[in-house]
Structures are given as C-alpha cells and as structure tokens.
PDB file of N, CA, C and O in Angstrom:
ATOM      1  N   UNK A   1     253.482 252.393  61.196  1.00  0.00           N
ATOM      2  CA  UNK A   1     254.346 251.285  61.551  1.00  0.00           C
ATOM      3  C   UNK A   1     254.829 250.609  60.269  1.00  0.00           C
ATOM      4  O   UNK A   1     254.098 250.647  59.279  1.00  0.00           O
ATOM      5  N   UNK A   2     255.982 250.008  60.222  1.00  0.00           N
ATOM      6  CA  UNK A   2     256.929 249.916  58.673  1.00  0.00           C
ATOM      7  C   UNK A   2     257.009 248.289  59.669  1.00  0.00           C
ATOM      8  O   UNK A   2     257.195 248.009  60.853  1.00  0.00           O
ATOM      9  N   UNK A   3     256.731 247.460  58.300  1.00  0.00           N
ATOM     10  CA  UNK A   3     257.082 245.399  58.547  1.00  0.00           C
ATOM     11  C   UNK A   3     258.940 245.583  58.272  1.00  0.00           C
ATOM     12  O   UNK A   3     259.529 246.105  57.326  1.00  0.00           O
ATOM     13  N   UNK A   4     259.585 244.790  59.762  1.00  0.00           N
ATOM     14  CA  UNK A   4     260.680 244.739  59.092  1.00  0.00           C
ATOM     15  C   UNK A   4     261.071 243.490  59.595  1.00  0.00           C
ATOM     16  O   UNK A   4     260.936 242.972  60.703  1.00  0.00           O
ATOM     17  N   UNK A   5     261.757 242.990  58.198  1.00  0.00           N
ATOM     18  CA  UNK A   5     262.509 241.310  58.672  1.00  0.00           C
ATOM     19  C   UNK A   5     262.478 240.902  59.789  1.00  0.00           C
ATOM     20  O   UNK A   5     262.694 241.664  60.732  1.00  0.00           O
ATOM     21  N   UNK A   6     262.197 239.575  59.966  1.00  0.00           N
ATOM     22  CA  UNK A   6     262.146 239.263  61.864  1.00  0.00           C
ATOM     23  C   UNK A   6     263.808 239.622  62.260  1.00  0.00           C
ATOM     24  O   UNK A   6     264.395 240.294  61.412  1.00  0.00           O
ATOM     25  N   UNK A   7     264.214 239.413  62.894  1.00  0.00           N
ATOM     26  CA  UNK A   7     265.658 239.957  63.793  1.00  0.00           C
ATOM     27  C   UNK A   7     266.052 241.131  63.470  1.00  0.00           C
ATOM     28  O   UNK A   7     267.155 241.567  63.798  1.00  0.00           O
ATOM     29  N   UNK A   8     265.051 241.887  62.675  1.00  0.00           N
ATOM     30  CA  UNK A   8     265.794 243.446  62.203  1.00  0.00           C
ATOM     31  C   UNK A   8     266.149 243.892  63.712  1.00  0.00           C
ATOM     32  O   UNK A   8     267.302 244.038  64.117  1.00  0.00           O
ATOM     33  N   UNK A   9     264.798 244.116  64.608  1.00  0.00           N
ATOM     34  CA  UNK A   9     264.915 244.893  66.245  1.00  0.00           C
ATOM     35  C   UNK A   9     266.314 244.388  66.980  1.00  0.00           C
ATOM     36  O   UNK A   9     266.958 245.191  67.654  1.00  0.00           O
ATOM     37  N   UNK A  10     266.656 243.314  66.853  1.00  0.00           N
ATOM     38  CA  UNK A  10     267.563 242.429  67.483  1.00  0.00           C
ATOM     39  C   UNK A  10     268.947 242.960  66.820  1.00  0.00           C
ATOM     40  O   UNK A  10     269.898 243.031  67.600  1.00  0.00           O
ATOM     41  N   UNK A  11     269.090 243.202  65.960  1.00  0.00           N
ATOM     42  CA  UNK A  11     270.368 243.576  64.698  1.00  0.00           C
ATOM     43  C   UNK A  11     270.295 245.634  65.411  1.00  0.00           C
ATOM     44  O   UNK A  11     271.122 246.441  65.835  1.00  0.00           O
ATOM     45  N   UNK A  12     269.409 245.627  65.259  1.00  0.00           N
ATOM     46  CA  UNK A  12     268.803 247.097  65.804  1.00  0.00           C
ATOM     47  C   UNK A  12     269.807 247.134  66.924  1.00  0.00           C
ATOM     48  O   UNK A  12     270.632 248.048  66.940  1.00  0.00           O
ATOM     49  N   UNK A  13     269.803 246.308  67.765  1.00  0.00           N
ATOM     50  CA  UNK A  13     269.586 246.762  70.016  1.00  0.00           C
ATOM     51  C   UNK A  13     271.029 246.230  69.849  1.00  0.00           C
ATOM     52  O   UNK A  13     271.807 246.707  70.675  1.00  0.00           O
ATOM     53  N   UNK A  14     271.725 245.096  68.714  1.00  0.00           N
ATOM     54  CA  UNK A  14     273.299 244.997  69.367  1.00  0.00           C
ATOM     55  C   UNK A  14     274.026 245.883  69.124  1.00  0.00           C
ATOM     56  O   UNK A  14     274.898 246.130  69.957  1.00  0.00           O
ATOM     57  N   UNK A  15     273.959 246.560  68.098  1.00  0.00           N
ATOM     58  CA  UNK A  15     274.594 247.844  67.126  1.00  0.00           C
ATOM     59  C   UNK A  15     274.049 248.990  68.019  1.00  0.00           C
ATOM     60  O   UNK A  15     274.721 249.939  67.616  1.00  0.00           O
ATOM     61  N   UNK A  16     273.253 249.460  68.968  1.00  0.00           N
ATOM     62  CA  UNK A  16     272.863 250.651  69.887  1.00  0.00           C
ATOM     63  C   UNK A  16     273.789 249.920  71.324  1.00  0.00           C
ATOM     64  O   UNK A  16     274.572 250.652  71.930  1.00  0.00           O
ATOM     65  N   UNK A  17     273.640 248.769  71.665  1.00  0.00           N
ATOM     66  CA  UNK A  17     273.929 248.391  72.748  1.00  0.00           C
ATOM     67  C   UNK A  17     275.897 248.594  72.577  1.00  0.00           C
ATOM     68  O   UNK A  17     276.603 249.302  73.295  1.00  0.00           O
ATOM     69  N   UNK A  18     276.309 247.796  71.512  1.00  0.00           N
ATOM     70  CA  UNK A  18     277.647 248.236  71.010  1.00  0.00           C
ATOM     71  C   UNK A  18     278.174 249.974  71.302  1.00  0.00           C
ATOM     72  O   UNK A  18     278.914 250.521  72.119  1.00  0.00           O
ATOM     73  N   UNK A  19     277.280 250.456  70.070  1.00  0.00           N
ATOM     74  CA  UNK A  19     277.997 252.059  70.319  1.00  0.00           C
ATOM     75  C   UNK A  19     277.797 252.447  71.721  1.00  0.00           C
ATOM     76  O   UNK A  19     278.802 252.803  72.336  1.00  0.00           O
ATOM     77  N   UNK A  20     276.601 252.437  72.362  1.00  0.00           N
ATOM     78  CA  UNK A  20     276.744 252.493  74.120  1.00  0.00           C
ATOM     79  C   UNK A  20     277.541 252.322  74.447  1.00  0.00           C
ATOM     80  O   UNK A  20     278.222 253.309  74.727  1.00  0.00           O
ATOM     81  N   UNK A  21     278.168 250.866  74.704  1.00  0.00           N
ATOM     82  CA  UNK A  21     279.705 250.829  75.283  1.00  0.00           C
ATOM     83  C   UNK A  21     280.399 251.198  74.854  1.00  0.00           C
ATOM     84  O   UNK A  21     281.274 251.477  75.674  1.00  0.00           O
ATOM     85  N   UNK A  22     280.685 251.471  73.801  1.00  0.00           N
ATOM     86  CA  UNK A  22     282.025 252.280  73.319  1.00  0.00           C
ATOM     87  C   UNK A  22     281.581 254.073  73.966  1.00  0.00           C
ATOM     88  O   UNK A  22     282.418 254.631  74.675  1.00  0.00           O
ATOM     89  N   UNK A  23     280.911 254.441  73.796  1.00  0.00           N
ATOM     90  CA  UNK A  23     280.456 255.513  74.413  1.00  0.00           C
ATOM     91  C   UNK A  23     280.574 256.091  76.320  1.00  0.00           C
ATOM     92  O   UNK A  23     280.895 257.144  76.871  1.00  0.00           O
ATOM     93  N   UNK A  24     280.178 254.920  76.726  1.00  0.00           N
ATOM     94  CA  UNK A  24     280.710 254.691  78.382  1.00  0.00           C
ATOM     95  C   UNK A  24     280.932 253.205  78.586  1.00  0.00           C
ATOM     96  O   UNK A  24     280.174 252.254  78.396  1.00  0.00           O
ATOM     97  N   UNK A  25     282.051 253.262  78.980  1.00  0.00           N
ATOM     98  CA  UNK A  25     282.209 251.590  78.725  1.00  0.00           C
ATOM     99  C   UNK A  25     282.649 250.995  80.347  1.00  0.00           C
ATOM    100  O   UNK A  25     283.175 249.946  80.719  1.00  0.00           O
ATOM    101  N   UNK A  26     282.095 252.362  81.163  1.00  0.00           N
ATOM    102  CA  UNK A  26     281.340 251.755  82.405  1.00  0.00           C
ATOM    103  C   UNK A  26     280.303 251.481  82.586  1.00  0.00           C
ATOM    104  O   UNK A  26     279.901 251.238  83.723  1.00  0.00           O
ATOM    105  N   UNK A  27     279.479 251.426  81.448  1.00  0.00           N
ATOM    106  CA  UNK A  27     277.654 251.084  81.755  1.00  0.00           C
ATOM    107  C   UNK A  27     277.382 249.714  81.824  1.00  0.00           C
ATOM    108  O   UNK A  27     278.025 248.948  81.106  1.00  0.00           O
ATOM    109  N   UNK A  28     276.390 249.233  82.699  1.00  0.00           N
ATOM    110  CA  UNK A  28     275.914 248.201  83.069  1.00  0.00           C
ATOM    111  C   UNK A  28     275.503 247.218  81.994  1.00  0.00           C
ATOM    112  O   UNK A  28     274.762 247.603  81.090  1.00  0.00           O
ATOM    113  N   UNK A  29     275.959 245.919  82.041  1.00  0.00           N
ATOM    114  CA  UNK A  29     275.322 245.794  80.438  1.00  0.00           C
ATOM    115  C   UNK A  29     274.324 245.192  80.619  1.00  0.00           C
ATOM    116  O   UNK A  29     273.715 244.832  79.612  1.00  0.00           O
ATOM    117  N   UNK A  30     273.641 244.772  82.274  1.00  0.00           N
ATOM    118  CA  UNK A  30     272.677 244.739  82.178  1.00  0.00           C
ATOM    119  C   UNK A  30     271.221 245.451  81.966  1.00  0.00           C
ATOM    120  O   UNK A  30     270.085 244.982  81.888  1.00  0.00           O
ATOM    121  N   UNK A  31     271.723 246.750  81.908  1.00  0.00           N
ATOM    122  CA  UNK A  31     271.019 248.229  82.298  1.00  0.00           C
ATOM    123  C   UNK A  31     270.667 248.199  80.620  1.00  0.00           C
ATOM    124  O   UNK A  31     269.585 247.948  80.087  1.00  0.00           O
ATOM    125  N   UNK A  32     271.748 248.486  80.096  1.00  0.00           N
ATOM    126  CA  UNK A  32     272.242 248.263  78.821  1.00  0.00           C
ATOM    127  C   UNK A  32     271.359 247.743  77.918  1.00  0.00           C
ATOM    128  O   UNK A  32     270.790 248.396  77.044  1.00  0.00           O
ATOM    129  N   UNK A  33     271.188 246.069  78.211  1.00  0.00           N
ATOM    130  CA  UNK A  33     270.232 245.489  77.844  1.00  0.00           C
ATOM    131  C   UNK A  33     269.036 245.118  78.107  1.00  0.00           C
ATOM    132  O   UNK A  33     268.589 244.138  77.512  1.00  0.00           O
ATOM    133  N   UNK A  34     268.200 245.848  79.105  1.00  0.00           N
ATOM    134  CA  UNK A  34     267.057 246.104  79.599  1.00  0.00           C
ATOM    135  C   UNK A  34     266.401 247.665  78.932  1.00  0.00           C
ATOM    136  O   UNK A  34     265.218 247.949  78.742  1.00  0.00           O
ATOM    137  N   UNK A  35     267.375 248.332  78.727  1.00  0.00           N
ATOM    138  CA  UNK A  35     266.991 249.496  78.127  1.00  0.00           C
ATOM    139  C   UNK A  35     266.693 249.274  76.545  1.00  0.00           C
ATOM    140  O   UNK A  35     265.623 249.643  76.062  1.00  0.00           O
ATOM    141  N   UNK A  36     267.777 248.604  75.711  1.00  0.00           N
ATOM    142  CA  UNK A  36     267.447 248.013  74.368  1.00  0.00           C
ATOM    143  C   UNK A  36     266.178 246.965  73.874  1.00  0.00           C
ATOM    144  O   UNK A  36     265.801 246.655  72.744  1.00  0.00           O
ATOM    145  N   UNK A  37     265.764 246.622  75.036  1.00  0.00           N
ATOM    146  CA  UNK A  37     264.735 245.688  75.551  1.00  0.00           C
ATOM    147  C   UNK A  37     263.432 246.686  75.285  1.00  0.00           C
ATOM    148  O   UNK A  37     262.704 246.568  74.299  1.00  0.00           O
ATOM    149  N   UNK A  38     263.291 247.487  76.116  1.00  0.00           N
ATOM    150  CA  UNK A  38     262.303 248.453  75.826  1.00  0.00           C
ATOM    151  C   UNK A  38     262.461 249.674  74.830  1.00  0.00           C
ATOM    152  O   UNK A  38     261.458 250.319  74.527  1.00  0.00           O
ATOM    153  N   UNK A  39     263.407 249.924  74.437  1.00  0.00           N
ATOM    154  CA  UNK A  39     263.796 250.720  72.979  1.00  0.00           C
ATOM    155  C   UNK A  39     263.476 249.928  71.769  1.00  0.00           C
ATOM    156  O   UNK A  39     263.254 250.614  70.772  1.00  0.00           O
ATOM    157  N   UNK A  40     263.404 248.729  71.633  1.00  0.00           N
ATOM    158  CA  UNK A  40     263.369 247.752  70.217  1.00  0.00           C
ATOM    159  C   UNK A  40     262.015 246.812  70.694  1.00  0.00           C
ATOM    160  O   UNK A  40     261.596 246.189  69.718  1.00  0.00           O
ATOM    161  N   UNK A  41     261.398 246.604  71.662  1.00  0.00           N
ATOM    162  CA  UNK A  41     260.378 245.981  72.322  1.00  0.00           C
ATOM    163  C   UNK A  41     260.844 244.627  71.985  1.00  0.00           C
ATOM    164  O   UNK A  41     260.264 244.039  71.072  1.00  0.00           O
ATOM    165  N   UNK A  42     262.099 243.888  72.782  1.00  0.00           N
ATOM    166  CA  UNK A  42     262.130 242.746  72.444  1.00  0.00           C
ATOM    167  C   UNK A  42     262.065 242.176  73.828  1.00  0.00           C
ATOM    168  O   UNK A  42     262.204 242.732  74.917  1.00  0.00           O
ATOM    169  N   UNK A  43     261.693 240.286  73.355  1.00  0.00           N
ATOM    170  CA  UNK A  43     261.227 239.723  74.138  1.00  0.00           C
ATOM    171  C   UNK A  43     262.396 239.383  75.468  1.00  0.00           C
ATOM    172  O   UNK A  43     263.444 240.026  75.397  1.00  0.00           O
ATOM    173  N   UNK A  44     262.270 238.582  76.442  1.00  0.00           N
ATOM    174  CA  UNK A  44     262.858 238.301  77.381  1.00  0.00           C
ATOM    175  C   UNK A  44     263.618 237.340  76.762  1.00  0.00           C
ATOM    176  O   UNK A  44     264.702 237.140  77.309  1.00  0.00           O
ATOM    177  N   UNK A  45     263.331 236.556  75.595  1.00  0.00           N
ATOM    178  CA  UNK A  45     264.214 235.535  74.812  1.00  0.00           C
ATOM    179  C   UNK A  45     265.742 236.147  74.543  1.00  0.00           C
ATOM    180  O   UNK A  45     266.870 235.795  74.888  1.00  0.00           O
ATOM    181  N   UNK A  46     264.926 237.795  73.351  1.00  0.00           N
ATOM    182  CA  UNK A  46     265.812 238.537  72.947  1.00  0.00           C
ATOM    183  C   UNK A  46     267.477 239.116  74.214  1.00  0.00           C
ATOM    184  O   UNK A  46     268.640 239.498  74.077  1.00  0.00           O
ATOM    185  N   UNK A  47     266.963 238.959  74.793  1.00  0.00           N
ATOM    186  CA  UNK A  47     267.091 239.814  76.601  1.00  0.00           C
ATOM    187  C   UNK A  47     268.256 238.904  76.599  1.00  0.00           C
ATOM    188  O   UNK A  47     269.379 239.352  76.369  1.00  0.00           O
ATOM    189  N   UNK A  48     268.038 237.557  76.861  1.00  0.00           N
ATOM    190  CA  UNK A  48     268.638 236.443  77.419  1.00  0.00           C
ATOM    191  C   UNK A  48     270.163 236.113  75.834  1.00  0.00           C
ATOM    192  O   UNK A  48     271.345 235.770  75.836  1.00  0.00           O
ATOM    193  N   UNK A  49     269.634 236.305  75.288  1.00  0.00           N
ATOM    194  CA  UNK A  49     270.728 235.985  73.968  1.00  0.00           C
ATOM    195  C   UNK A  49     271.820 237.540  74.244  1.00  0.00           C
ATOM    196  O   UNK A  49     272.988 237.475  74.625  1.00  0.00           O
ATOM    197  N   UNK A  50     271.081 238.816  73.942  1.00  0.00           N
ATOM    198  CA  UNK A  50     272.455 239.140  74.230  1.00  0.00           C
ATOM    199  C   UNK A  50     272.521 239.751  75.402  1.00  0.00           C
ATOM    200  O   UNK A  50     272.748 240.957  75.305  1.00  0.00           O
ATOM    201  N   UNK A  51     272.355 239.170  76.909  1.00  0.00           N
ATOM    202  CA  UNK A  51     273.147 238.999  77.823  1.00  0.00           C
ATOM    203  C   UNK A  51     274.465 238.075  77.564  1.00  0.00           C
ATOM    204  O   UNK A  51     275.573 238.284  78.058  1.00  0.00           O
ATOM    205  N   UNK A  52     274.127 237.049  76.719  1.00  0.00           N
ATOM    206  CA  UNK A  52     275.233 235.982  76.342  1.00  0.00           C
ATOM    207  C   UNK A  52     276.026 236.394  75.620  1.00  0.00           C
ATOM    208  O   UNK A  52     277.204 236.357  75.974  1.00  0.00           O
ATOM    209  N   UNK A  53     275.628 236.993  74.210  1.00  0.00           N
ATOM    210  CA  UNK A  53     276.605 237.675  73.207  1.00  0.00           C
ATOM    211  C   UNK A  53     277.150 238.494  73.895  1.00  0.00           C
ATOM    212  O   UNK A  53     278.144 238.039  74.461  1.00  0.00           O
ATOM    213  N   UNK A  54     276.872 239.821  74.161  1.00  0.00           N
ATOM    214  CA  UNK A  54     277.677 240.445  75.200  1.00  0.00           C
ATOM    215  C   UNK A  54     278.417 240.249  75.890  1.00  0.00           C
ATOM    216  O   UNK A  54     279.432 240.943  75.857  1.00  0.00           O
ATOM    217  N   UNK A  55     278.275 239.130  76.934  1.00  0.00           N
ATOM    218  CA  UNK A  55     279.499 238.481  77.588  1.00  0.00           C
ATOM    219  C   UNK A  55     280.730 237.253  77.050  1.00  0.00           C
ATOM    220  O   UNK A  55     281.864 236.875  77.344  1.00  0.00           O
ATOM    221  N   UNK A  56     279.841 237.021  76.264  1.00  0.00           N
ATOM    222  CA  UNK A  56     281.205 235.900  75.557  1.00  0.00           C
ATOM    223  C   UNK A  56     282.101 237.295  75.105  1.00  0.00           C
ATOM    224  O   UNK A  56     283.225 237.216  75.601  1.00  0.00           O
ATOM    225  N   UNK A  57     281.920 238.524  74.320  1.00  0.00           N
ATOM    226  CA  UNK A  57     282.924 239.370  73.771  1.00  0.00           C
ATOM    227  C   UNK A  57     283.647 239.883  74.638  1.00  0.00           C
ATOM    228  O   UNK A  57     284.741 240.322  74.282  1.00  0.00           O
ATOM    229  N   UNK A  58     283.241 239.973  76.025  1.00  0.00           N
ATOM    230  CA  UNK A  58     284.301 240.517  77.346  1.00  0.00           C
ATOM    231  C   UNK A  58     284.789 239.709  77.676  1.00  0.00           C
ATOM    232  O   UNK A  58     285.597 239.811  78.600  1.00  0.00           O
TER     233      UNK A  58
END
C-alpha cells in the first residue's frame, strides 16, 4: 500500500468518473458514482460532493 495526499482517491474517481462519461454518456451517474465509491474506497461524504460536481456540469 503507497501514502497518497489526502484527496488524491477523490482527484482519482472524478477523472475515471469523467472518461466514463465520455465513454457512454448514457451511464447513470449515479451508478457511476457508487462504482468510483468502491473503486477509490471513498466515503459517503466523497459520494455526496460529486453527485453535486457532476450535476452542476450538466
């Protein structure tokens, strides 16, 4: 296991969650971000922020 900056996972899941949609940009972004959730192990905090970021850009 490698220490990385706190918000690295978070910087991680918008940049995977990003190319996702550009990739199918019919996918759920809640799916979306439940899956980046358990890919980066972030919290329900994390969860809740970019449900928001995500939607302010649509």
């Amino acid at each position: 296991m490698t220490i990385q900056p706190e918000g690295e996972d978070l910087r991680k899941a918008t940049k995977w969650i990003s190319d996702e949609r550009l990739d199918n940009p019919g996918a759920s972004l809640t799916n979306l971000v439940e899956q980046a959730c358990a890919k980066f192990d972030l919290s329900p905090k994390d969860a809740e922020f970019l449900l928001r970021f995500f939607a302010k850009k649509d």
